[in-house]
NUDREN-227294 format. One record per atom (N, C-alpha, C): residue number from 1; residue in one letter; atom name; x, z, y. Coordinates in steps of 0.02 Angstrom, whole numbers, plus 50000, padded with zeros to 5 digits. Layout:
BEGIN
   seq   type   atom       X       Z       Y
   NUM      A     CA       X       Z       Y
...
! end
This chain:
BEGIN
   seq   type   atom       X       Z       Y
     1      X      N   50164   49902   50631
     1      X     CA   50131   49941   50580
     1      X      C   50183   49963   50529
     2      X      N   50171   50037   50493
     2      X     CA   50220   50070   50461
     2      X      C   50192   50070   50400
     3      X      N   50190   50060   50337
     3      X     CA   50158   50096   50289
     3      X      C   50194   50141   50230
     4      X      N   50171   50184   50230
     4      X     CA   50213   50206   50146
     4      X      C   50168   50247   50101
     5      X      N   50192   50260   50058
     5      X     CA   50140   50293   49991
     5      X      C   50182   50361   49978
     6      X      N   50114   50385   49977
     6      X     CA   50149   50467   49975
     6      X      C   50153   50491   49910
     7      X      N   50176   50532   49888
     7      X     CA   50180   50556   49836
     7      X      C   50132   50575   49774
     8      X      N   50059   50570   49797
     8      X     CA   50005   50589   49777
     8      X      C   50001   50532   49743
     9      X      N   50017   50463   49748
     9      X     CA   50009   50376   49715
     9      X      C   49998   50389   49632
    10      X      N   49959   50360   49609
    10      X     CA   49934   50370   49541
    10      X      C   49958   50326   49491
    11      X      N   49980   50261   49548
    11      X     CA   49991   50183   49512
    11      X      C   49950   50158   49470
    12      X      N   49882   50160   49503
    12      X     CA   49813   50140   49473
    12      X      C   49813   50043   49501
    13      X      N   49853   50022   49563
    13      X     CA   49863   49964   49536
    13      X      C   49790   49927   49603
    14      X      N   49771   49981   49616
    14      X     CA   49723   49936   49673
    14      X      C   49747   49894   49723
    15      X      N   49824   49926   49736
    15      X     CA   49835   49897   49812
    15      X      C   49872   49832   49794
    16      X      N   49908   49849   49744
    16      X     CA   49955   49779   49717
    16      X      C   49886   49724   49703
    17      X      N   49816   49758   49686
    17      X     CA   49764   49666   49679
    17      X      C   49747   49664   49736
    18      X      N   49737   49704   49795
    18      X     CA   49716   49680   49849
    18      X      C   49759   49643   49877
    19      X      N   49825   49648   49877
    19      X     CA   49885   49618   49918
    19      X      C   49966   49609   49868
    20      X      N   49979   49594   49822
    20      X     CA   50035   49616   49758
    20      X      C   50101   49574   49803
    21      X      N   50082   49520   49885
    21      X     CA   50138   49526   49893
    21      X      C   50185   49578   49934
    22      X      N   50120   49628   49961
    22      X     CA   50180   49668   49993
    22      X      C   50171   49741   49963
    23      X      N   50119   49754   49899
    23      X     CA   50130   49823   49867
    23      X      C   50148   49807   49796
    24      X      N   50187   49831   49756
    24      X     CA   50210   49845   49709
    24      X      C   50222   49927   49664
    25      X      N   50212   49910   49613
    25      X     CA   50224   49969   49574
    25      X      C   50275   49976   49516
    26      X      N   50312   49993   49512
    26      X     CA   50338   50018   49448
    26      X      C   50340   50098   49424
    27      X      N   50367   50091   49377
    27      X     CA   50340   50165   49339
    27      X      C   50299   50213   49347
    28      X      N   50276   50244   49399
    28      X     CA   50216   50281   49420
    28      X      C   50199   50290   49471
    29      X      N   50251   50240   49508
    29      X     CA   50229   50242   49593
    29      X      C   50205   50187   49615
    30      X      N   50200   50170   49692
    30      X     CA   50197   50103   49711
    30      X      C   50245   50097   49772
    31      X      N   50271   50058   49793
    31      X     CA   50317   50031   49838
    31      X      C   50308   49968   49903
    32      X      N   50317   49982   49964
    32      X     CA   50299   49937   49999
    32      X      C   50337   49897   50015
    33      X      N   50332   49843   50013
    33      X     CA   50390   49792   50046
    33      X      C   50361   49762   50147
    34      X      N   50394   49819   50164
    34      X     CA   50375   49814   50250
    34      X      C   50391   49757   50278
    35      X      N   50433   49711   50251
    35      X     CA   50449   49648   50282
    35      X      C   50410   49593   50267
    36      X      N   50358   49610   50225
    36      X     CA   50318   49560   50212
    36      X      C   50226   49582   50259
    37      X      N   50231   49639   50289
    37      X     CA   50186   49662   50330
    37      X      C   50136   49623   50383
    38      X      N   50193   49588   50424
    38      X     CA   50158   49549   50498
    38      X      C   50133   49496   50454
    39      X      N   50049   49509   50496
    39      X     CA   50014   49451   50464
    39      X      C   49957   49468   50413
    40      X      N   49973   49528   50395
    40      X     CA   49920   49556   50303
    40      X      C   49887   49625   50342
    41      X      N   49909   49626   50418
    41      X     CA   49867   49719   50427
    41      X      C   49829   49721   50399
    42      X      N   49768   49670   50404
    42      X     CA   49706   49674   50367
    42      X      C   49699   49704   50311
    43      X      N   49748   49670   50258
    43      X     CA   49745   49679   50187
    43      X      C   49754   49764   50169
    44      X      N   49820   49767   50212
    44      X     CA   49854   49835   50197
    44      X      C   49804   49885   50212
    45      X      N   49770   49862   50254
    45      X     CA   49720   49906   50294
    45      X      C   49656   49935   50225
    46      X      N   49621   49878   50211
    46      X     CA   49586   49886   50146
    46      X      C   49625   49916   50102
    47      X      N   49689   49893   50094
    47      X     CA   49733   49940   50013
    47      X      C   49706   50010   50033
    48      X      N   49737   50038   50101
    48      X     CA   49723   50102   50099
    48      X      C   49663   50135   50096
    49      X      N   49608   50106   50138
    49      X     CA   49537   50123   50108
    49      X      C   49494   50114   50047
    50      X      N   49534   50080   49996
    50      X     CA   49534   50080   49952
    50      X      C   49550   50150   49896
    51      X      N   49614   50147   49931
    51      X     CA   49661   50187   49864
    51      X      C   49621   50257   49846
    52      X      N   49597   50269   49792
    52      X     CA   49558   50339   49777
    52      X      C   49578   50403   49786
    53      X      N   49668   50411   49792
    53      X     CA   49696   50480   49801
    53      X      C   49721   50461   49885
    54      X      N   49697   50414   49925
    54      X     CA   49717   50420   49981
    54      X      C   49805   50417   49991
    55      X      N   49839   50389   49972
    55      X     CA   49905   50394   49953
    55      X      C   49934   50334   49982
    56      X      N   49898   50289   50019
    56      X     CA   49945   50251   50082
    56      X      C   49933   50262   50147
    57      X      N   49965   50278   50177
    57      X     CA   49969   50309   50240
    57      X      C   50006   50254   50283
    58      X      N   49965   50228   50344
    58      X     CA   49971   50179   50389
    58      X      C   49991   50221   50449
    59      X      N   50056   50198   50478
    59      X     CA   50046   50223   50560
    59      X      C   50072   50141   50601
    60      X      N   50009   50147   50667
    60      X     CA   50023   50106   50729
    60      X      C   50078   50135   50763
    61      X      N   50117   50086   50788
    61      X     CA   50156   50086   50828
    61      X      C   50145   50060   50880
! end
């Protein structure tokens, strides 16, 4: 699994409470830490159906 945040990210902060160890934000973005991935699809999975501007984008591999 791939994830990243597109440019549209608001840094409203949803995905870092669903999961804060593998999304992070500083200044107005958010940031993924992919090495902490295997194991949380789940989570990551909710971040993105979560996120209101649609701004994490998951691809299967």
């Amino acid at each position: 699994m791939n994830i990243f945040i597109s440019d549209k990210c608001q840094a409203c902060g949803i995905c870092t409470a669903i999961k804060p160890e593998i999304f992070n934000i500083t200044d107005r973005e958010a940031y993924v830490n992919q090495e902490l991935i295997y194991g949380y699809e789940d989570d990551c999975i909710d971040a993105a159906l979560a996120c209101p501007v649609n701004a994490i984008k998951i691809n299967d591999f």
